[in-house]
N, C-alpha and C positions, 0 to 999 in steps of 0.2 A: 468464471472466476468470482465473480461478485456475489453469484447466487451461491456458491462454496463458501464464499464468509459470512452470509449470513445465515447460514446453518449451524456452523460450527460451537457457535455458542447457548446453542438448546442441548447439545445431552450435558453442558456442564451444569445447563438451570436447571434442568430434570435431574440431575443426580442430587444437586442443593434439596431441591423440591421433593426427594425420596428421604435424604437424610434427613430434613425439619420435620417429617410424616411422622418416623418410624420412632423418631423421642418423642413426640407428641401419644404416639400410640403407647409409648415405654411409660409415659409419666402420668398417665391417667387413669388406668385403675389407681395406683396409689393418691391419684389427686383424689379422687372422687368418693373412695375407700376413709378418707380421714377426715373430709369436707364434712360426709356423716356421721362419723364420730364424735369429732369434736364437735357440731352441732347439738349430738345426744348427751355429751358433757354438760354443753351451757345451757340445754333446757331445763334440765335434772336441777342446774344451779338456778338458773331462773325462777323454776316451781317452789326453790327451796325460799330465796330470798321474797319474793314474792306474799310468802306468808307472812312475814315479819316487813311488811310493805315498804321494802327494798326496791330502788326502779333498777333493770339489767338488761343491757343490752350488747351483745357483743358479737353479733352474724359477721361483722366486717372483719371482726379479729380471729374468727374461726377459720372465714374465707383464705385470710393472707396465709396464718399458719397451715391450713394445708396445702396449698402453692408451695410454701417451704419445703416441708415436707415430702411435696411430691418432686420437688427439685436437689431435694437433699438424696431422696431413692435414687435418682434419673444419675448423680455423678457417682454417688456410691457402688451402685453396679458396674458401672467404668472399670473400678478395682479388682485386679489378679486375684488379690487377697478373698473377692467374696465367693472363691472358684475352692479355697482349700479344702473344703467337707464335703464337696461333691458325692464321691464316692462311699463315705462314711454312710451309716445308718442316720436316720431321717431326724432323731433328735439331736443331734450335733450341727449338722447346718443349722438348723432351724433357731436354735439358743446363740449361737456365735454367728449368724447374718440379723437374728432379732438385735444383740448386744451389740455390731457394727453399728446397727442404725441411730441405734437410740443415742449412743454417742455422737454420731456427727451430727444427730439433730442436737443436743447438746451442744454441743462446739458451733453451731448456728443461733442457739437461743440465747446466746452469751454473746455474740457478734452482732447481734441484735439488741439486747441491752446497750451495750456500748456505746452502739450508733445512737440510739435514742439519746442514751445520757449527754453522748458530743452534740447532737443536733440542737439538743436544750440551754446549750453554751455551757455545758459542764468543757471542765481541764484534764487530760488523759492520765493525768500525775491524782486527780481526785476521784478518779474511777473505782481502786481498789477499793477507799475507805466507803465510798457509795455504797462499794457493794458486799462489804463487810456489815455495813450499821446498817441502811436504812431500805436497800432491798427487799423487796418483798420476795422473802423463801418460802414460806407455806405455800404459796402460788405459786410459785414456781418446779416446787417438787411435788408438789399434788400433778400438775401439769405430764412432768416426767416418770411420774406412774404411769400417769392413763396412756401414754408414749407406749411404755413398756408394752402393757397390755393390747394396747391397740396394732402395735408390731408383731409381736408375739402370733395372734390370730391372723392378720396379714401374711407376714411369712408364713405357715403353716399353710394358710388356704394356699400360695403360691405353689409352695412347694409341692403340695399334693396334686396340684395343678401340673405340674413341670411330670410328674412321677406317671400320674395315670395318663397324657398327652394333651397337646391343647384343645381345647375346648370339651373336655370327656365330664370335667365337672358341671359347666355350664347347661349339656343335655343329660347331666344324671338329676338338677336340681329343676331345672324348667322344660326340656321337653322329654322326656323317658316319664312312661305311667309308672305310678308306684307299683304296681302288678309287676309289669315286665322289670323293672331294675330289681326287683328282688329275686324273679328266676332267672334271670342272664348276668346282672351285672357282679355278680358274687362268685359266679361261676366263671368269667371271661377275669377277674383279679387272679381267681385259680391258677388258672390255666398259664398266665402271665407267669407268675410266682414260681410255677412249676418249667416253664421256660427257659427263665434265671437259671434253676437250680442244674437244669438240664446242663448250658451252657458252660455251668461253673464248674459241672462232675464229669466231663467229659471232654476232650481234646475235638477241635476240627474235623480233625481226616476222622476222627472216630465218629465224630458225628456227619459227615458226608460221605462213608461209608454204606452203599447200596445192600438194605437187608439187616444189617445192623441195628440193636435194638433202642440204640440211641437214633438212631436216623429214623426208625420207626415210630418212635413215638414224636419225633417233632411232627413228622409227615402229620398224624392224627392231631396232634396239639396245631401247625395251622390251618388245618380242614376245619374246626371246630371252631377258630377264632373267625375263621374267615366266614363261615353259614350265617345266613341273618339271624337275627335276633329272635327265638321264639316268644309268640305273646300267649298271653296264659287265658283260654276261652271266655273268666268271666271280665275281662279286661276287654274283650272285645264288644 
């Protein structure tokens, strides 16, 4: 009996202990992704003011924004909504999950202001006119470019990520030689592509039909996907 109860409460820590992993693993490309960005912003800015012997320092403030950032992607994907272009061609997601984000980091960098202003013993009634007059908007929308931009290339690599499978970009960029991704990996998108179209021009039973020229060619289309990889002699 006793040794029944105290089991009972590890698969509920193991399930906690899965669900803290699995956003942790959600929000870190995007942590890590913008961490360097906005890094490469304030250096650019630093080399700039620097000539004009300007002192700049602001690693601490790149660090928190992309925390943000990466916490603003981690609830934004939550959202049904960033499920709607799914199926669409690849620049419609891509433009309309870029423009989700950039807005709610938006509506974060503004809830951020705010708090600062209240934390300063500003009044919630003096807030607007704060941020009508003496706000700093140059910086603030230069900020929300590089946002842009820097989403924009995010989602993109994502999604190309999600498209060709996980991890397929990761060994097209660091381990496939340049030799061999150019005779296989051009050919195996082919092949995919051609898959689709297979799919899309043909009925089930038409295509699990024994003999059938739609059955026939998938047969060879996953013979071909499934052969290893050939490498190309002076690659070896």
């Amino acid at each position: 009996m006793n040794q029944s109860a105290t089991s009972t409460p590890m698969p509920v820590f193991r399930r906690a202990f899965d669900w803290w992993l699995a956003q942790v693993k959600h929000v870190t490309p995007p942590t890590i992704f913008f961490f360097v960005g906005f890094n490469l912003i304030l250096w650019t800015k630093y080399l700039i003011l620097k000539e004009h012997g300007i002192a700049f320092d602001a690693f601490i403030a790149a660090t928190v924004a992309a925390l943000i950032v990466g916490k603003a992607v981690l609830v934004t994907d939550k959202m049904s909504l960033m499920r709607r272009f799914d199926g669409a061609p690849l620049i419609q997601p891509v433009l309309f999950k870029t423009a989700i984000y950039w807005l709610c980091v938006l509506v974060v960098r503004l809830g951020e202001a705010l708090f600062s202003f209240l934390a300063d013993g500003g009044a919630p009634s003096d807030f607007p006119a704060f941020f009508v007059e003496r706000f700093s908007w140059p910086r603030f929308v230069s900020v929300q470019i590089w946002l842009m931009v820097l989403f924009l290339v995010y989602v993109t690599t994502r999604e190309l990520s999600m498209l060709f499978g996980d991890g397929e970009l990761y060994r097209l960029f660091f381990r496939w030689r340049s030799s061999e991704a150019k005779l296989t990996r051009r050919h195996r998108i082919r092949l995919l592509l051609e898959l689709n179209r297979l799919t899309e021009a043909n009925s089930i039973e038409a295509i699990s039909q024994r003999g059938s020229p739609p059955y026939t060619r998938l047969v060879a289309i996953l013979h071909e996907l499934a052969s290893p990889p050939l490498v190309h002699p002076a690659a070896r």
